[in-house]
N, C-alpha and C positions, 0 to 999 in steps of 0.2 A: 504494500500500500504506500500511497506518497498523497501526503498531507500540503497544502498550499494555503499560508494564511494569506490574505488580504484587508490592507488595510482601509478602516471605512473612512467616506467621505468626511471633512467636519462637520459638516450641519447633523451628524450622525453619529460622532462617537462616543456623546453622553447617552444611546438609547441602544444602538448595537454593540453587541459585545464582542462577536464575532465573525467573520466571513471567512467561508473557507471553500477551495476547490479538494476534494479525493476523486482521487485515482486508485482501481485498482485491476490487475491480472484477470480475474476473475472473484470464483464466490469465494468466500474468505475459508479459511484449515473449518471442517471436522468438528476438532479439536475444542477452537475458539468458541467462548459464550457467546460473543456476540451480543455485550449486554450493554445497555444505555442505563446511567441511574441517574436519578433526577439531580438537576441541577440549578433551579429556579428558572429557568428562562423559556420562554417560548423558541421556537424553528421554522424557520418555511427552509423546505429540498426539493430542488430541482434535479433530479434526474436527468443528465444532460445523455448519457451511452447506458443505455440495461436500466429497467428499474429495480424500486426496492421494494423489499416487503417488513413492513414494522407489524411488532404483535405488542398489545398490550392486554395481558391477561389472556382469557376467551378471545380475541377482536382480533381479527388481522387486517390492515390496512395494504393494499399493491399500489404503490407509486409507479404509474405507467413511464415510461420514457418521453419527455419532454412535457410531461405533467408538471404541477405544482402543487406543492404536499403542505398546510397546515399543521403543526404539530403544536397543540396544547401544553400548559407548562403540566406538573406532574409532580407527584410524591409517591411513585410507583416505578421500580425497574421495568424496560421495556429493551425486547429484543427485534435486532434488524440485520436482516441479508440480501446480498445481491439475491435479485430473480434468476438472471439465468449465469450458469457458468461461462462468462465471456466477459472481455473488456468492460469495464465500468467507468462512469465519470459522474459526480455529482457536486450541485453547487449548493451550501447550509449557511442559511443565515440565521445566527444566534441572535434575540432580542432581550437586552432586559427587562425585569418589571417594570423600571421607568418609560421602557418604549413602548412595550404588548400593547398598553392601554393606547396608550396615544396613537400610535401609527395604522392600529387595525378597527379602536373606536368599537371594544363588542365589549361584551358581559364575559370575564377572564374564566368564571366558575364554570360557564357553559363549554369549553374547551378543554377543560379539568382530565387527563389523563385520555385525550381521544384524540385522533388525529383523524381531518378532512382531506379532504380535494379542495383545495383553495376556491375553487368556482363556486364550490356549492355553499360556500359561506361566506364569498364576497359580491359573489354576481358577477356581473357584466365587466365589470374592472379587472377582475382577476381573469377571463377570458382574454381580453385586449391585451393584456401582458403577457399570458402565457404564448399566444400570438405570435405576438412581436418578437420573444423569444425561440421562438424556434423560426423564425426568421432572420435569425441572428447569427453567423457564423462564429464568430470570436468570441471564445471563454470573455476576453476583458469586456468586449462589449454587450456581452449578456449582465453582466455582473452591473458594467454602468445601466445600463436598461433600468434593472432589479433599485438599485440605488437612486436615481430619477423618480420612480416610483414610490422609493419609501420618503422621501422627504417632499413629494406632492403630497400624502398621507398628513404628514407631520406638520406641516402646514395649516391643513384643514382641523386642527383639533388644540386643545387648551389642556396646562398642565394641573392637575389635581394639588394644590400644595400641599395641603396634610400627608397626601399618599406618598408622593415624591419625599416630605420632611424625616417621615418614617422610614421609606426605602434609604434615606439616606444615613440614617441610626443605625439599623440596619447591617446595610454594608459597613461602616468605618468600623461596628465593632464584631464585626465577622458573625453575626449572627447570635452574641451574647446579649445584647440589651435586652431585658424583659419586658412584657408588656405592660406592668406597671409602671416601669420609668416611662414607656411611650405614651402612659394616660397622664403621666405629673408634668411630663416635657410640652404634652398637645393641650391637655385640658380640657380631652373628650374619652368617654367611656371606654372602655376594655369591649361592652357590646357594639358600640358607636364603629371603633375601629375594626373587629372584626367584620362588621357588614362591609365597612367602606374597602378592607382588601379582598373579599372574597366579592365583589361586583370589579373592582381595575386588577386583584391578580391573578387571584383564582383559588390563592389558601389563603390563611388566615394569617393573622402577623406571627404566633407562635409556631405555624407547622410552618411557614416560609423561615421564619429563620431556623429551625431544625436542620430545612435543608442547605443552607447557609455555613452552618456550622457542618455537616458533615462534610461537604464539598473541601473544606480545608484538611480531613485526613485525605479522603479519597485523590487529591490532587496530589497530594504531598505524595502518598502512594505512588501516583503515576508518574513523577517525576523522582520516585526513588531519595524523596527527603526524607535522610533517616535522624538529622536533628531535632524533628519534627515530634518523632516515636520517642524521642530517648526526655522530651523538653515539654511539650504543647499538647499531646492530645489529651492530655483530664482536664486542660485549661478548657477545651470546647464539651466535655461528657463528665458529667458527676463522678462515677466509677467507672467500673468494668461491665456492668450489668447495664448501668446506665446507653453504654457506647455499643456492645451487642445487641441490645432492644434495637437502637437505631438502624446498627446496619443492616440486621435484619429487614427492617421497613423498607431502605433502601434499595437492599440490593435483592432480595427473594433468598438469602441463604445466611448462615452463618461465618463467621470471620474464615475460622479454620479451613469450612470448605471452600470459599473463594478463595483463599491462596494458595491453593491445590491445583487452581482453576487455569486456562491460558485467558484472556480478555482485550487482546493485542488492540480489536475493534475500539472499546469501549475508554482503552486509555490512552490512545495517540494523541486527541484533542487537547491531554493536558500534561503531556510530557515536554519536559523544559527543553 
């Protein structure tokens, strides 16, 4: 596999997190899980060569070849493979909670662990673009297309300040601030805030920053930060019980067994 980051335009890189082209030979080893674990962020994939196939749970989702795949943010591991054994290409734009809301203007909770067909939840917009992209020859200039798009989007919509003020509590402290401090800090309810992230993110302030906090083992993992293990991880999980509850939620197994595991798919995106 060969991984392509891309950097986003500015009018973009306070709400994208990531743009990425993969390449790969074919369908990925056997071997490999294959596993996606949540990461807070919404996805739109374009399947440029082969589609893909995402499952989450029961539900299997086929991103046709030169479709466009909506993917809901999520507190559920989800698994994905090339369709057919042959040449692959695809293009993943990562969004954060500060973008989802804004740039796609829908109800976060309604997207909650399911992935679309971009058409069928944006209509006629998302048609016009899938279009134009596959009338597009040039990876770069698919990618400008994609980008043109998201910041017409962004235009048309206003920012949530509380939501934003809290995302940004949030993020600075990796997913440690408690919902208490976010009612002393805002000076609206614990139920007040709950509604208002579960309509712009899609969980609630305490399951979003859970996954917050675990995304800092799981990275550290994929990037093989073993100061991380020896220093930081009971700074993000009470205990031991505390930290395997979670991973479990995250990933569908227990510690032991995932590192038994190959996951080559699931960790490239966050390998240093």
């Amino acid at each position: 596999m060969k991984l392509q980051l891309i950097e986003p335009r500015s009018e973009l890189k306070p709400y994208v997190s990531k743009i990425w082209v993969l390449e790969s030979d074919g369908r990925l080893p056997e071997e490999d899980m294959k596993l996606i674990v949540p990461n807070g962020m919404v996805k739109l994939v374009i399947p440029v060569k082969n589609g893909l196939i995402g499952k989450y749970d029961k539900c299997i989702h086929r991103s046709k070849e030169g479709s466009i795949t909506l993917i809901g943010i999520s507190d559920a591991p989800a698994i994905v493979d090339i369709e057919n054994d042959s040449p692959h290409c695809n293009i993943g734009i990562e969004f954060s909670a500060l973008g989802a809301y804004r740039i796609f203007q829908l109800r976060q909770f309604e997207l909650k662990n399911k992935i679309f067909d971009f058409e069928d939840v944006i209509g006629t917009q998302a048609r016009h673009l899938s279009e134009r992209l596959i009338n597009t020859d040039a990876i770069e200039n698919k990618i400008e297309q994609i980008q043109s798009y998201l910041i017409n989007q962004l235009s048309r919509s206003s920012p949530d300040l509380i939501v934003d003020y809290c995302l940004g509590q949030i993020a600075d402290t990796r997913g440690l601030i408690t919902v208490n401090e976010l009612e002393r800090k805002t000076g609206f309810s614990s139920r007040w805030l709950r509604e208002k992230f579960t309509d712009k993110v899609g969980l609630s302030p305490k399951n979003f920053s859970s996954v917050i906090r675990f995304m800092q083992f799981y990275e550290a993992g994929a990037s093989e930060n073993m100061d991380f293990f020896k220093s930081e991880l009971y700074t993000y999980f009470h205990d031991q019980a505390h930290f395997i509850k979670d991973f479990k939620r995250f990933t569908g197994m227990a510690p032991s067994k995932f590192m038994k595991t190959d996951n080559e798919f699931g960790h490239i995106f966050y390998k240093g």
